[in-house]
C-alpha positions, 0 to 999 in steps of 0.5 A: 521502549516507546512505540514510534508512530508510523506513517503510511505514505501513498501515491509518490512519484515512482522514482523518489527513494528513502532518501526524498521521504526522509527530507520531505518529513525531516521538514516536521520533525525527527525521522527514525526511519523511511521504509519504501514498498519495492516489488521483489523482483523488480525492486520497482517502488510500488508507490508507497512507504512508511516513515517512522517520526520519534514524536507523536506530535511531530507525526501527526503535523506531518499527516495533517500538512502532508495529506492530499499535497501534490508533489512532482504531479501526484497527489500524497495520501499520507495517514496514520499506518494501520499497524502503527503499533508495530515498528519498522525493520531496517533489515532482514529476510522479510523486509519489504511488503508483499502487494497484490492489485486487485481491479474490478472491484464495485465502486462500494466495495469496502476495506473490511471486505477485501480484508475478509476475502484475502484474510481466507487465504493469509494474514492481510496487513493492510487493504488501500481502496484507490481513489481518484484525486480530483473526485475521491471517488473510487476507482474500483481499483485496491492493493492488498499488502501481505508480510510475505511474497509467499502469502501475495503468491498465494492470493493470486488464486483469487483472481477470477472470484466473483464479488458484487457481481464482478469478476475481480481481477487479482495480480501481484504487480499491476503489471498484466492480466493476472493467471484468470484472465491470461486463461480467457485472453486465449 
């Protein structure tokens, strides 16, 4: 059995479903798969999926017609998934992926970095530094992706680590202050 190239998908409006991303890609060939990244539990999109193309070729048109388009007021990152050896699932007990947003990263903090740090407490699938899409400038903002809520759970003890002389701030939704700074507010 052939690999099918993966596709990472960032930034999409929050209300699109599988359904939006498999037409917008259908339009460069044909989709295997749409997988959305969902908050487990809030069932929330956390913003970002990943489609799975049968044909290389068409895949990397997509990446390249699709990479910065602006669509309902966002800007797309759209590139090659970082594990895109590794086929999507349909379905099953881990489906989904597993995010923890960590905030107050020095601008020059690096992927291999965050990978490292996190790495300490589980395997890590994939690190996506933010930018801000007028600049592409940093935003001292990234989101860890683990394979398991227990493994994102897990990670939250690193919130109040120190790194670049920063207090980083680690959360598992991006909704509030994480359990280090929920400790100081009071």
């Amino acid at each position: 059995m052939s690999v099918r190239p993966t596709i990472f998908v960032g930034n999409l409006p929050r209300p699109w479903a599988e359904k939006e991303l498999d037409e917008l890609f259908s339009q460069y060939g044909d989709v295997h798969l749409t997988k959305l990244a969902r908050n487990s539990g809030s069932g929330r999109s956390k913003r970002y999926g990943f489609v799975q193309m049968l044909d290389a070729g068409d895949a990397q048109r997509a990446i390249v017609a699709l990479d910065g388009c602006e669509l309902d007021g966002f800007r797309l990152t759209v590139s090659q998934a970082k594990d895109s050896e590794r086929p999507l699932r349909a379905s099953g007990p881990e489906v989904g992926f597993h995010d923890v947003c960590v905030k107050g990263l020095d601008f020059g903090t690096s992927e291999e970095e965050l990978r490292e740090l996190f790495g300490t407490i589980a395997p890590v699938r994939e690190v996506r530094l933010v930018l801000n899409p007028q600049t592409g400038v940093r935003t001292g903002i990234a989101f860890v992706t683990f394979g398991s809520a227990a493994d994102a759970d897990r990670a939250l003890q690193l919130d109040g680590t120190w790194m670049h002389e920063r207090t980083i701030r680690v959360r598992s939704d991006g909704a509030g202050p994480g359990p280090a700074m929920q400790q100081r507010a009071s």
